[in-house]
N, C-alpha and C positions, 0 to 999 in steps of 0.2 A: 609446412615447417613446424616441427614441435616445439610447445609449450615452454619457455627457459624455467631454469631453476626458482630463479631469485619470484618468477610470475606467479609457479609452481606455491610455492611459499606465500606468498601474499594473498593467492586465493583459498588459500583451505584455511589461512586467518578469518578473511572476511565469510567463508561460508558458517562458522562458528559465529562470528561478530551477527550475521544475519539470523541466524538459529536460534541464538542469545536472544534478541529484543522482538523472535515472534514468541518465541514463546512463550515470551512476558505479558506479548498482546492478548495468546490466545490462551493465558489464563485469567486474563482479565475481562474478555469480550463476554462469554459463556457467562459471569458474576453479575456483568452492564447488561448483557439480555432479560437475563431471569429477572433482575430485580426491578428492574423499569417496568416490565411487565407484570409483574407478581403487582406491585405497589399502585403504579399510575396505568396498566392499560396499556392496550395498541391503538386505541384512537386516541391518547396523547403523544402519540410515537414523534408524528410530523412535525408537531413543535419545538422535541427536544433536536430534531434535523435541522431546525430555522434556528435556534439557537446555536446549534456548534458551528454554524456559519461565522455568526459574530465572533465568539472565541475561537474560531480560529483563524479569523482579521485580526484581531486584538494580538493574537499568540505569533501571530508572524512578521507582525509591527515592533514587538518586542524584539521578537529572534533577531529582524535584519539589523535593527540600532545595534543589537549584539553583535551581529557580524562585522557591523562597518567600524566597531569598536578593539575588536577582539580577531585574533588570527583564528584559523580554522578550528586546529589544534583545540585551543582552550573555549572555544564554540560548542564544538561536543563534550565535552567534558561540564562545565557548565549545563546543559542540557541535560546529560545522564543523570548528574546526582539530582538536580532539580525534578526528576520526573518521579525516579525512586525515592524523593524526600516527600514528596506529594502523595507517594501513594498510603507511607506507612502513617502521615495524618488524617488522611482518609479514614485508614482502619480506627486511629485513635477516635477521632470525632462520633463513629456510628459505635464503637465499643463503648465510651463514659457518655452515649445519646446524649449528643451537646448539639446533634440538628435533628428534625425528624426522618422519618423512612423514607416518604417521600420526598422527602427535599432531597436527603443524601441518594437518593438515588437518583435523582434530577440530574443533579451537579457530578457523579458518578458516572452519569452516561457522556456529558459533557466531556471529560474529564480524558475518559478512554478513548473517544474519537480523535482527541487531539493527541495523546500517547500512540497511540495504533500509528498513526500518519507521521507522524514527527520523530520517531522512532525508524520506520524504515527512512524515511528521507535523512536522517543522518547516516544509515548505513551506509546506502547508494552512494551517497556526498562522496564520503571517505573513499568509495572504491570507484566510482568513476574521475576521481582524481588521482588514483593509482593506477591504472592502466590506462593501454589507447586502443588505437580503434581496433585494431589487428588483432590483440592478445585477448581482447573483452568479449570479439565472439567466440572467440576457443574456449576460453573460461567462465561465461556469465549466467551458461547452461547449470554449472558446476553452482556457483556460486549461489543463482536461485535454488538450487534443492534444498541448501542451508536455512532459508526463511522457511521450507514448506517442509522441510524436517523437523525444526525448530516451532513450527506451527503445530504441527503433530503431537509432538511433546508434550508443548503445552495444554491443549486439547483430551489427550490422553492423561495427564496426570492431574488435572478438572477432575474427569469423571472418576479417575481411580480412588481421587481423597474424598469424594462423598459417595460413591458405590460404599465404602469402607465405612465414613462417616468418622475420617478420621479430621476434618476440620469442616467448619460451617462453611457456606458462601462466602460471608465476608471476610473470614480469616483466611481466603487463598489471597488477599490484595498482599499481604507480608510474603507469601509465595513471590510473586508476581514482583516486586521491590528489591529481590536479593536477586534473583536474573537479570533486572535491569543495570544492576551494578555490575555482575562480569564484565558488560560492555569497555568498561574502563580499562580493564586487562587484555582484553582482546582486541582493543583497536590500538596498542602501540605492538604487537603481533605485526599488524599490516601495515602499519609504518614502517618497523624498524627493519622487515626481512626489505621493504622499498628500496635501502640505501643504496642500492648498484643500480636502480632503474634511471634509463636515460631521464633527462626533467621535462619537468609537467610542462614548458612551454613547448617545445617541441614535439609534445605527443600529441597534445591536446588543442595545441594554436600554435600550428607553424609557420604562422605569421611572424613568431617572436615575441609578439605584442601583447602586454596583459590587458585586459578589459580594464574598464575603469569600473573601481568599485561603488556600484549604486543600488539602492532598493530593488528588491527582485522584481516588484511593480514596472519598475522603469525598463527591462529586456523585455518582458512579455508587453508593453508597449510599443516598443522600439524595434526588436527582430519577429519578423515577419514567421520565422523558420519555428524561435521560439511561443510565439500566438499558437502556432498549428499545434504544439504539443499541449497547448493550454488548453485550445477548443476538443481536442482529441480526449482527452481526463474528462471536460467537463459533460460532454455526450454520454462518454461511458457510465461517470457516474449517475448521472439523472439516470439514463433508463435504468441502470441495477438498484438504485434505491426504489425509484416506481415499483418494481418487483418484490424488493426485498418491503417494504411496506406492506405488502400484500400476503406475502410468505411468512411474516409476522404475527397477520392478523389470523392466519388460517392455527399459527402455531398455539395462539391465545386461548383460541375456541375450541380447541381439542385434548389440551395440556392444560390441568387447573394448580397442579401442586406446582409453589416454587421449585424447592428441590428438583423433582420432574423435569421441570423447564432446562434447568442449566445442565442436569443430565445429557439430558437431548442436543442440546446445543455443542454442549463438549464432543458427544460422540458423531453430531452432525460433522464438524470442523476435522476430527480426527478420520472420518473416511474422506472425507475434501482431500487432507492431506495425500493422504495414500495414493490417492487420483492422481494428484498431483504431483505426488515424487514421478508417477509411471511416465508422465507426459513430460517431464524435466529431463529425464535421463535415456527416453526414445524418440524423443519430436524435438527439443529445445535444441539441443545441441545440436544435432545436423541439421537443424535447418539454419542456427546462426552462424554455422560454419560455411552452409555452400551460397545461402539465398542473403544474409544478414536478417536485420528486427523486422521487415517491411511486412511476410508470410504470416508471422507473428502475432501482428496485431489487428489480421483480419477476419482470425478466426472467434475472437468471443463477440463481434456484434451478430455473428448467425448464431448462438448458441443463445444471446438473450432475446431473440425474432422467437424463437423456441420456449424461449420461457414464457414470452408472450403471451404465444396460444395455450399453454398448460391453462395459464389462468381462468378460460373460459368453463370453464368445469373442475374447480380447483378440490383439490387431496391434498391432504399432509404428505401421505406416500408418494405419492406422484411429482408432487411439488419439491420435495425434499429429494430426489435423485435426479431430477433437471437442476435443483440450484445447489447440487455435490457439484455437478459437475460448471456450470459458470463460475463457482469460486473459484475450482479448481484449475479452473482455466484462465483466470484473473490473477491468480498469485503466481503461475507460473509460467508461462511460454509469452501471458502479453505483459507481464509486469517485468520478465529479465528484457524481451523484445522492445519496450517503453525506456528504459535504464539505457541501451545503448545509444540511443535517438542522442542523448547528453554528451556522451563521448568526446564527441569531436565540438565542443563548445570552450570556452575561457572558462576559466573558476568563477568568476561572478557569477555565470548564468549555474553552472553546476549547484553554488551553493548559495546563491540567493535568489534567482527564479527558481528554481528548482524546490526552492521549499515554499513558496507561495504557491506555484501548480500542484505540488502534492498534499498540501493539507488547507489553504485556504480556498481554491477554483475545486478542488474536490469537495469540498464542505459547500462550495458553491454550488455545486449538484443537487447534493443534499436537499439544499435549501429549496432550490425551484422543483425538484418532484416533490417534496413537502407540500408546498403552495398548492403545483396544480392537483396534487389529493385530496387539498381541503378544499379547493374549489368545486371541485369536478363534486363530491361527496356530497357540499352543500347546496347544488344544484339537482345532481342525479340520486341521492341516497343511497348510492351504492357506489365504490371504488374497482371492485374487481378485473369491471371490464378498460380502467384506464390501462393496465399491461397492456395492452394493447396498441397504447401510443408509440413503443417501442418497434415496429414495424415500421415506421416510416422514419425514425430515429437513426435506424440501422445502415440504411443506403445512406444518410449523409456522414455518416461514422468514415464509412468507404471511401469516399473522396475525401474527404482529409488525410486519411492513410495515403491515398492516392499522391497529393502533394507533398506531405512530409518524406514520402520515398525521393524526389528529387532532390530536396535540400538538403536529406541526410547524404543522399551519393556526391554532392559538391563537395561540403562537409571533408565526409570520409575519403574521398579521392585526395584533397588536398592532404590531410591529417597522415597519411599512408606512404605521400610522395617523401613526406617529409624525414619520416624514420628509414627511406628507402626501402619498401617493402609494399607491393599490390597485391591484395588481397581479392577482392572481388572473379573471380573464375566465371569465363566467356556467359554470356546469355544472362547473369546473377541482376537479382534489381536493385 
């Protein structure tokens, strides 16, 4: 069945809307790499991970009293200019040095984890609450290229404005502030082309019944189905941070110039990208269309069992096209494949668990391969061969995919019957 108009419409909004706030990320992230490391080092890395844990408890404590105060609507909105207002006193503070290098680069690295994260999780909000189950694997393929197009960009015009040298490092944060604000334009875009779509109860809970609105803590308590996608994020992230801890430290010891550094990073991100538009637009899609998310999300724990073993004899070169390609496999076929698992949920779990699993249980990752690095580090004196813990990380990845594949096909069976319309085709999981 093709695509309708009015869906047609809503999603080439949200692929801009998602394009919009990477590319804000990724000109921000390549700024938070170089300069955390230029200033404080890769062996303070771990710290500033046990840190964005906290704030981003703190940041989602905030968010949910926001939601439970405030309609969705004026939730993002709120958010957007809060994030873009933050960034351009950033620049102010390290332009009239009213903090030092270090610190501003502390609180800078802080700062971008919870923009990066909090920023797609409001995109997803908005658009898994404008579609259902049916129309989100036809277009969710689509819709991911928009982040990883939008990731490119920004990646790509990093490195173009200091290849040039036409602004410092820290004057791309005003870059990065004026992107975050389109958001504002481009999400009544996908609203307002919404107006002819059937409503959100019947798409998304065809029960009828609206969830009762509670702290996102309280669903990933409470539903069993939503646990699984917490425990699923949090897997993921520990072992890709173990990694990327590592990937960091190789990048530190071979790259001494700041500039150098965010060079490198910009141009690492922008062939990620490219990776990842090719896997968006020849895997993503047909596989959500015949199999749904389930395929999706079982391919990056074999990809980081991989990065694993790179580690044992670790290269910048080597180490940097294994982890092209895990990003680019995280932004794209398991991150639109993760987005559908919500679907078929109420809005409270869409927009208030949903933003505790993506920026506070992912910081929670963070945090514990942080730990076990500085453990393992001041035990064994060397960290290289913890990658390796990732190896047995991997196979329980799989059984929770394994489980989440039932509760999403209860889910989406119900959610389907409801619009009248089955989608799943013989043998599909």
């Amino acid at each position: 069945m093709p695509v309708a108009s009015a869906d047609r419409k809503r999603a080439v909004y949200a692929f801009f809307l998602f394009a919009t706030f990477m590319a804000s990320y990724y000109v921000f992230k390549p700024v938070r790499g170089s300069l955390y490391l230029h200033y404080l080092g890769p062996d303070n890395l771990p710290y500033a991970y046990l840190m964005s844990t906290l704030v981003a408890l703190v940041g989602m404590s905030i968010y949910n009293r926001i939601y439970l105060l405030l309609d969705a609507r004026r939730v993002f909105s709120v958010s957007v200019i809060a994030l873009s207002a933050s960034a351009v006193l950033f620049y102010v503070a390290e332009a009239a040095e009213l903090i030092s290098s270090g610190l501003f680069s502390f609180l800078f690295f802080l700062w971008v984890s919870l923009q990066g994260t909090l920023s797609a999780t409001l995109c997803w909000s908005v658009t898994n609450n404008n579609f259902d189950v049916v129309t989100g694997r036809k277009v969710y393929g689509f819709i991911g290229a928009g982040g990883i197009s939008g990731a490119f960009f920004g990646g790509w015009v990093t490195k173009t404005i200091l290849a040039h040298k036409w602004l410092s490092t820290e004057q791309l944060l005003l870059v990065g502030a004026g992107l975050i604000l389109l958001a504002l334009v481009l999400v009544r875009g996908v609203r307002g082309a919404a107006q002819h779509a059937p409503p959100d109860a019947l798409l998304n809970n065809p029960a009828g019944k609206e969830a009762e609105a509670r702290d996102g803590a309280y669903w990933i308590a409470k539903e069993p189905y939503v646990a699984g996608i917490a425990l699923l994020v949090l897997l993921m992230t520990f072992s890709g941070t173990l990694l990327d801890l590592q990937f960091n430290r190789v990048v530190a010891e071979t790259l001494t110039d700041k500039d150098a550094k965010t060079e490198f990073f910009g141009e690492l991100y922008a062939w990620m990208n490219i990776l990842g538009l090719i896997i968006q637009f020849t895997l993503t899609s047909a596989v959500h269309r015949w199999y749904g998310p389930i395929p999706g999300l079982l391919i990056l724990p074999l990809l980081i069992m991989i990065g694993g073993l790179s580690l044992i004899n670790p290269s910048l070169d080597a180490i940097s096209i294994i982890w092209t390609g895990i990003l680019a496999t995280t932004y794209s076929i398991n991150q639109t494949s993760k987005e559908l698992l919500y679907i078929p949920t109420p809005p409270s779990v869409r927009f208030g668990a949903k933003a505790y699993i993506d920026v506070f249980v992912y910081r929670l990752g963070d945090a514990g391969a942080s730990i076990t690095t500085l453990l393992w580090k001041s035990v064994m004196g060397v960290s290289t061969a913890l990658g390796l813990l990732v190896l047995v990380l991997a196979p329980i990845s799989v059984f929770v995919v394994s489980r989440l594949r039932l509760g999403y096909r209860h889910r989406a069976d119900h959610a389907e019957t409801a619009v009248g319309i089955k989608a799943y085709r013989p043998g599909a999981p």
